[in-house]
DRENKOL-642088 format. One record per atom (N, C-alpha, C): residue in one letter; x, y, z. Coordinates in steps of 0.05 Angstrom, whole numbers, padded with zeros to 5 digits, always signed. Example, Ala and Ser with C-alpha at 12.3 -4.5 7.8 and 13.67 -1.06 7.14 Angstrom:
% DRENKOL-642088
a+00264-00114+00156;a+00246-00090+00156;a+00264-00066+00156;s+00257-00045+00142;s+00273-00021+00143;s+00258+00001+00157;
***
This chain:
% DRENKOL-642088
x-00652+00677+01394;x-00671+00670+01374;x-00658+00654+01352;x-00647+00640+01363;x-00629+00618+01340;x-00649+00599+01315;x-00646+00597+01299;x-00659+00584+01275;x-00640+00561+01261;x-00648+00538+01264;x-00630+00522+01252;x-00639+00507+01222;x-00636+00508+01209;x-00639+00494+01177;x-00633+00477+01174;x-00641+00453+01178;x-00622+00425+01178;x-00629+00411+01147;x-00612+00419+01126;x-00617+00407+01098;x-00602+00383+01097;x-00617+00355+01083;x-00611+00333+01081;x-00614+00321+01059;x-00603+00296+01049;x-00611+00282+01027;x-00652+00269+01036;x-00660+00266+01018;x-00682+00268+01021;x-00687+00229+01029;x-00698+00220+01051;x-00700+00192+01060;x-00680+00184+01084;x-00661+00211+01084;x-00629+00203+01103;x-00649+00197+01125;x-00668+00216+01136;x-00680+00206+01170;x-00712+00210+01173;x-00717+00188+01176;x-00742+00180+01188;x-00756+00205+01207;x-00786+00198+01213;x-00803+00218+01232;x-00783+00217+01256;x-00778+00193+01264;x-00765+00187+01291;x-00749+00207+01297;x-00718+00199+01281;x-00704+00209+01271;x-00703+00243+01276;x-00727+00249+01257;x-00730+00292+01256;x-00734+00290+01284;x-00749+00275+01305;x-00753+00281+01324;x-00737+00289+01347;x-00722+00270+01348;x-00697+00260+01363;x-00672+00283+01356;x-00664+00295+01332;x-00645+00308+01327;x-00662+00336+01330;x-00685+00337+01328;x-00698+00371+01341;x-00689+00367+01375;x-00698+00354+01388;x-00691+00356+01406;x-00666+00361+01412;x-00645+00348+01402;x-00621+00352+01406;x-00607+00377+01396;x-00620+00386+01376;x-00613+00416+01360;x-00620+00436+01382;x-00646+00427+01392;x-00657+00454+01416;x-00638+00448+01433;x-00631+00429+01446;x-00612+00430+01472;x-00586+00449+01463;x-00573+00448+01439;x-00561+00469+01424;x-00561+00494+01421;x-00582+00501+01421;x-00595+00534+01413;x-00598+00536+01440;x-00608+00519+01461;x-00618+00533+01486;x-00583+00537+01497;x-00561+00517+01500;x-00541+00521+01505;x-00529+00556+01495;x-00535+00557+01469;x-00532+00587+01450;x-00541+00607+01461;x-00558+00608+01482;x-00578+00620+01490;x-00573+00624+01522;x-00545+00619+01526;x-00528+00613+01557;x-00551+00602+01571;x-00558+00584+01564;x-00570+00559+01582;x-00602+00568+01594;x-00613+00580+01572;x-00641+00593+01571;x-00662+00567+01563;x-00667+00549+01582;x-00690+00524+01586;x-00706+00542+01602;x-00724+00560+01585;x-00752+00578+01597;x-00767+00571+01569;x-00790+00573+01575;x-00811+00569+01560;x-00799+00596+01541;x-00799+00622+01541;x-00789+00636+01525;x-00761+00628+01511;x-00744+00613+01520;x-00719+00607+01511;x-00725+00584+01492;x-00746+00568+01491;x-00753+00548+01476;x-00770+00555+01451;x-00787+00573+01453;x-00801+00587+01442;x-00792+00605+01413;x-00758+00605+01421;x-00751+00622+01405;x-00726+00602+01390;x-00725+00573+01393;x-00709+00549+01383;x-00727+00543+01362;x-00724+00541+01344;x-00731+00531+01320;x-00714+00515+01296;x-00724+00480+01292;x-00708+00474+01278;x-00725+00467+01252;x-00716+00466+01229;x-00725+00467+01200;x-00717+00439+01192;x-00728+00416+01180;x-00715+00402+01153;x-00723+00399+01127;x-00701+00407+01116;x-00716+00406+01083;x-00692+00387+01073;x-00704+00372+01058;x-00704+00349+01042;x-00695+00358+01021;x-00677+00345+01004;x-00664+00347+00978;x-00669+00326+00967;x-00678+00318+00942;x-00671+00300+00921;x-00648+00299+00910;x-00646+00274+00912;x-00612+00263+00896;x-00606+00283+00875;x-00618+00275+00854;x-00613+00295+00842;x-00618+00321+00834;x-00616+00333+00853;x-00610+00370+00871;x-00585+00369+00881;x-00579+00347+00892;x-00559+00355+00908;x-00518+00340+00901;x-00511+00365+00890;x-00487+00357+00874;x-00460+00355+00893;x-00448+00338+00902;x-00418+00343+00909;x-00396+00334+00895;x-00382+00352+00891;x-00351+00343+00864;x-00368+00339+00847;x-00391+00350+00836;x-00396+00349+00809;x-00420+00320+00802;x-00410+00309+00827;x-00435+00275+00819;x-00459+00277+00840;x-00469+00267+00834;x-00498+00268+00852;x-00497+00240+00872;x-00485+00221+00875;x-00480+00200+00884;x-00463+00209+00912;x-00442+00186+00930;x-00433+00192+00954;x-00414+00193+00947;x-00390+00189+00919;x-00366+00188+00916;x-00351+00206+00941;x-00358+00232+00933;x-00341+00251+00954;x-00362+00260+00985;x-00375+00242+00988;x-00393+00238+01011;x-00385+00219+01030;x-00376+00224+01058;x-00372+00214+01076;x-00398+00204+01091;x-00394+00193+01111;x-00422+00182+01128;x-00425+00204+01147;x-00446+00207+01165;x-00465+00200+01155;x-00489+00206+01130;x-00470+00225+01108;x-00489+00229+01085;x-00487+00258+01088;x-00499+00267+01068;x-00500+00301+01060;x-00519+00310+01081;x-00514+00333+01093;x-00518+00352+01115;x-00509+00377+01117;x-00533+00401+01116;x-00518+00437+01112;x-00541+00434+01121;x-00519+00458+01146;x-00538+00464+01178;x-00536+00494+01177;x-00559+00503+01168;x-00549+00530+01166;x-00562+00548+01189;x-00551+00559+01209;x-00562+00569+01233;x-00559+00603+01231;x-00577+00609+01240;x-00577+00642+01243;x-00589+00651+01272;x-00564+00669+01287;x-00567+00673+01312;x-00558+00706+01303;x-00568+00722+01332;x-00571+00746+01324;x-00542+00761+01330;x-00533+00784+01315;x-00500+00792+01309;x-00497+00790+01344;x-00467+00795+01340;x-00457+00799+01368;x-00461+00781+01388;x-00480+00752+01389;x-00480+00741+01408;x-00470+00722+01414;x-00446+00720+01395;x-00432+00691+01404;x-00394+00699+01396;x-00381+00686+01422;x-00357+00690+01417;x-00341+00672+01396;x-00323+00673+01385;x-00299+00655+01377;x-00302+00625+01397;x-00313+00612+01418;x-00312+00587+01429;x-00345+00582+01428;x-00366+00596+01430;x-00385+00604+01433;x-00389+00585+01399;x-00385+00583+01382;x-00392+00577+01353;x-00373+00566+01342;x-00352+00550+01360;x-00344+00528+01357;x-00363+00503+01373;x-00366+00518+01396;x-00386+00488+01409;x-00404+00490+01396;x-00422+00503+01378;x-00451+00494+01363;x-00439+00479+01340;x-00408+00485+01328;x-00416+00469+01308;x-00408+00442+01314;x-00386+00436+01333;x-00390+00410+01348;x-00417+00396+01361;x-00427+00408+01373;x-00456+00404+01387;x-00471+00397+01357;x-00470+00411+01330;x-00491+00403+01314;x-00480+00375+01301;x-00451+00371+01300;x-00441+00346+01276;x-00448+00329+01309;x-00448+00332+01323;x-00452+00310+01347;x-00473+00297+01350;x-00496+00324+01340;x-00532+00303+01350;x-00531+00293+01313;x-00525+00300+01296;x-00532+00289+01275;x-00517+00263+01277;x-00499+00260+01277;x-00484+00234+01287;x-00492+00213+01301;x-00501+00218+01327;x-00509+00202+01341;x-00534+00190+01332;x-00562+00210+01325;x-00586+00194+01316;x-00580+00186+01294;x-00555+00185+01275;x-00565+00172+01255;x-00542+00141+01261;x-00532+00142+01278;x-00517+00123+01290;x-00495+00114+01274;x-00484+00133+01260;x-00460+00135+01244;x-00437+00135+01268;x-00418+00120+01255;x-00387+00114+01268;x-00368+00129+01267;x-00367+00148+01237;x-00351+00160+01229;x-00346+00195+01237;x-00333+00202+01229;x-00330+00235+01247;x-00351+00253+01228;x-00364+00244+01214;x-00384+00265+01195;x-00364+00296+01184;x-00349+00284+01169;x-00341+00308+01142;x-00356+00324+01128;x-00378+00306+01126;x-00399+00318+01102;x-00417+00330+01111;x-00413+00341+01150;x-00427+00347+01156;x-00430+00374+01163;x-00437+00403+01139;x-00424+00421+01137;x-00453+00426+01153;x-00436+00467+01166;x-00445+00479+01191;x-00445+00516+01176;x-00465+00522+01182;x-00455+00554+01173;x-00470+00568+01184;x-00460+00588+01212;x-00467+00607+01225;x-00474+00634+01211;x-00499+00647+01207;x-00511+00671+01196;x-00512+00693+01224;x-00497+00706+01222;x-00508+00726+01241;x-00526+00760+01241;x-00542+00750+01238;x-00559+00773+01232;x-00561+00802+01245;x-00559+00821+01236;x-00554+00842+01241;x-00570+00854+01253;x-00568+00871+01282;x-00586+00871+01299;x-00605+00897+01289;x-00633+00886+01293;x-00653+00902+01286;x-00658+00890+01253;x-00651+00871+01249;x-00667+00851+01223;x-00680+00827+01232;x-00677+00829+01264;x-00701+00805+01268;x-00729+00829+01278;x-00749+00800+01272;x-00775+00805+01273;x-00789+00790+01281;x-00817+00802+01294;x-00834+00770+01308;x-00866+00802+01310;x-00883+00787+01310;x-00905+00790+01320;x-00905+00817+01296;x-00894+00824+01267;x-00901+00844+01256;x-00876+00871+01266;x-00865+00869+01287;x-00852+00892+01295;x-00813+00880+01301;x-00804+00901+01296;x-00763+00885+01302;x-00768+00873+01329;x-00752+00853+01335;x-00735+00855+01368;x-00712+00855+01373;x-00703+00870+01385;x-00667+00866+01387;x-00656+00845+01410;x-00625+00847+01405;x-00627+00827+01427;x-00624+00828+01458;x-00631+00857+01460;x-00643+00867+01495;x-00667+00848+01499;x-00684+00853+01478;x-00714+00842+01491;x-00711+00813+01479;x-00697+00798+01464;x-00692+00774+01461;x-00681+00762+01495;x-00663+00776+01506;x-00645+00765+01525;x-00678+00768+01547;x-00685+00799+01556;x-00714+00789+01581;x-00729+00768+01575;x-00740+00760+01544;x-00757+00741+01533;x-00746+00712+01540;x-00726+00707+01545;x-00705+00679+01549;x-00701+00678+01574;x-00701+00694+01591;x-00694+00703+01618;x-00663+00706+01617;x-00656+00713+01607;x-00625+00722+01609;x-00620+00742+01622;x-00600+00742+01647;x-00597+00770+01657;x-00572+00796+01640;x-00587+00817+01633;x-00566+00829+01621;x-00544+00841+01639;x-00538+00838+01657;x-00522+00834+01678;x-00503+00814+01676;x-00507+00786+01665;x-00489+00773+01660;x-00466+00766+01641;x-00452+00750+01642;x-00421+00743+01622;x-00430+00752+01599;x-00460+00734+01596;x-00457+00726+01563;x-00470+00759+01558;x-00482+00762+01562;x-00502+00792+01549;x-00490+00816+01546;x-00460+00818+01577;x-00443+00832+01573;x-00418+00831+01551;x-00412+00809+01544;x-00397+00805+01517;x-00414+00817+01502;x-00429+00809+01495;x-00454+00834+01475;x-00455+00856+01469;x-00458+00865+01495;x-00460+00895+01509;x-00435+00905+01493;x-00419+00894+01502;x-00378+00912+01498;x-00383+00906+01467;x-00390+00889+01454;x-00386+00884+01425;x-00399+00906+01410;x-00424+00917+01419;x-00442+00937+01411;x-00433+00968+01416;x-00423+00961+01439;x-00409+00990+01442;x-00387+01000+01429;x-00365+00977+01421;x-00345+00982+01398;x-00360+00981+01374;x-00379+00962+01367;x-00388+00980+01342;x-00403+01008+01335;x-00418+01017+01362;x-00415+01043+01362;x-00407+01063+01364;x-00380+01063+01377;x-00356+01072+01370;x-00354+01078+01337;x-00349+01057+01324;x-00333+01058+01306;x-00347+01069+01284;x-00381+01063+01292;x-00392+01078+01268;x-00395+01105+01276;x-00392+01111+01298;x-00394+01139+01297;x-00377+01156+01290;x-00353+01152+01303;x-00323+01156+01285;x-00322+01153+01250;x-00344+01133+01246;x-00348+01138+01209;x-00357+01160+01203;x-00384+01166+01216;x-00405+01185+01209;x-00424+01190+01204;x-00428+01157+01203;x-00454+01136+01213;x-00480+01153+01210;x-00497+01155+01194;x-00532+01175+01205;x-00537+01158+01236;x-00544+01169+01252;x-00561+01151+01275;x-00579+01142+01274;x-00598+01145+01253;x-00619+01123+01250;x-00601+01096+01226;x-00571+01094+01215;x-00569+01077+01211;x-00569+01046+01211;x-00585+01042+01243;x-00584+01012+01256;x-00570+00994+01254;x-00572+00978+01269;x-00549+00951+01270;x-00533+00958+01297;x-00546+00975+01322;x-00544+00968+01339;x-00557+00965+01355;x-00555+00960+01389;x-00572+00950+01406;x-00595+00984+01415;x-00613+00978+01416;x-00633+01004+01421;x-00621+01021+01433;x-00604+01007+01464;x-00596+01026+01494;x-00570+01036+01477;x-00560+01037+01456;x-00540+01053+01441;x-00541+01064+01419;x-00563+01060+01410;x-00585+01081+01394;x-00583+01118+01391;x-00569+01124+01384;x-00574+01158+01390;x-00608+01167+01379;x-00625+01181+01398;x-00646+01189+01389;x-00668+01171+01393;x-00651+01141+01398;x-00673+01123+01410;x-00692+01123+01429;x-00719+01117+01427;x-00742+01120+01454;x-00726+01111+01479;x-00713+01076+01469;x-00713+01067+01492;x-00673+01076+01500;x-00661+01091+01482;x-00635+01100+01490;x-00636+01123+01508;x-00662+01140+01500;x-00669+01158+01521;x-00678+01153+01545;x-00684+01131+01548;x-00709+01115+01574;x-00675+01114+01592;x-00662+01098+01575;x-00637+01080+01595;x-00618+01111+01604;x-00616+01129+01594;x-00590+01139+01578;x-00600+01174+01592;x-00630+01173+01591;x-00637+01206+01600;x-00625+01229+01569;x-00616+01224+01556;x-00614+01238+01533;x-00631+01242+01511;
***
C-alpha cells in the first residue's frame, strides 16, 4: 500500500509530465510490492503532486536555484507499511524514484536535489474502507503469496518484534504487529488455535 508524495517547485512539470512520472512511480511501488501488477496491487499505488511556490520553498536560505541542482527541487516522500522492505529493498526505490524524475524531465545531471524519504508506518495504522488493514490482507489484496521471500522477510521481522515486546511487557492489545502474532487476536486464534 505504498503512497508516494511527489513535492515540486510549482511549473517544474506539465500534465504530460504528472502523467508519465505516475506511471513510472507505480512501476515503483508495484516493484515495492514484489512485482504485484494485479488490479489489487495497482489499486493500492498511489502517487500525489503538490506544487510549491517559489516562494515556499527555501534551500540554503534563498528561494532561487543557487544551492539547487537540476533537475530542480523534488521531496518524494513515500510511506510503505513497517517491516516490508529490506536494507536493498529501499535503496532500489530511491534509485527507481531519482531515475523516473530524471528521465521525464529529461535532465542530464544525477539529480542531487532530488531528495527521497521512506515513512514506514506502523502496522495496524493503515486504513481503507473505515476499518485497519495489516499487511497479511495487504499482501492477499496484491496477490502476494505469504509463502514467499518477500512476505517471509516480514513474517521473521514481526516475529522478532514480538519477541522483543513481549520480553518488554508489552499489554497485548499494544499493536504494531501483524494480526497472526496478535496475542488474543480473532484472527491469531483462527491461525494459531489459541
Amino acid at each position: 500500500m505504498p503512497i508516494m508524495d511527489v513535492r515540486h517547485a510549482a511549473g517544474a512539470l506539465d500534465r504530460g509530465q504528472k502523467a508519465a512520472l505516475a506511471e513510472k512511480l507505480t512501476q515503483v511501488m508495484i516493484q515495492m510490492e514484489g512485482g504485484a501488477n494485479t488490479h489489487g496491487g495497482r489499486a493500492f499505488a498511489t502517487v500525489l503532486f503538490t506544487p510549491s511556490a517559489e516562494t515556499d520553498w527555501w534551500v540554503g536560505g534563498t528561494t532561487d536555484d543557487t544551492y539547487v541542482s537540476p533537475p530542480g527541487k523534488f521531496i518524494v516522500h513515500i510511506w510503505i507499511p513497517e517491516g516490508y522492505m529490506n536494507i536493498a529493498h529501499k535503496n532500489e526505490v530511491h534509485a527507481g524514484v531519482a531515475a523516473a524524475i530524471i528521465e521525464v524531465t529529461g535532465s542530464d545531471a544525477a539529480g542531487n536535489s532530488i531528495l527521497t524519504v521512506i515513512n514506514e508506518v506502523t502496522e495496524g495504522n493503515w486504513g481503507n474502507a473505515g476499518r485497519p488493514i495489516s499487511l497479511e490482507s495487504i499482501a492477499a489484496t496484491v496477490g502476494q503469496p505469504t509463502d514467499g521471500p518477500r512476505f517471509r522477510w516480514s513474517y521473521d521481522y514481526f516475529q522478532a518484534k514480538a519477541r522483543v515486546m513481549a520480553q518488554a511487557g508489552y499489554p497485548n492489545d499494544a499493536g504494531g504487529l501483524l494480526p497472526s502474532l496478535t496475542p488474543g487476536c480473532d484472527t491469531a486464534r483462527r491461525l494459531t488455535g489459541k
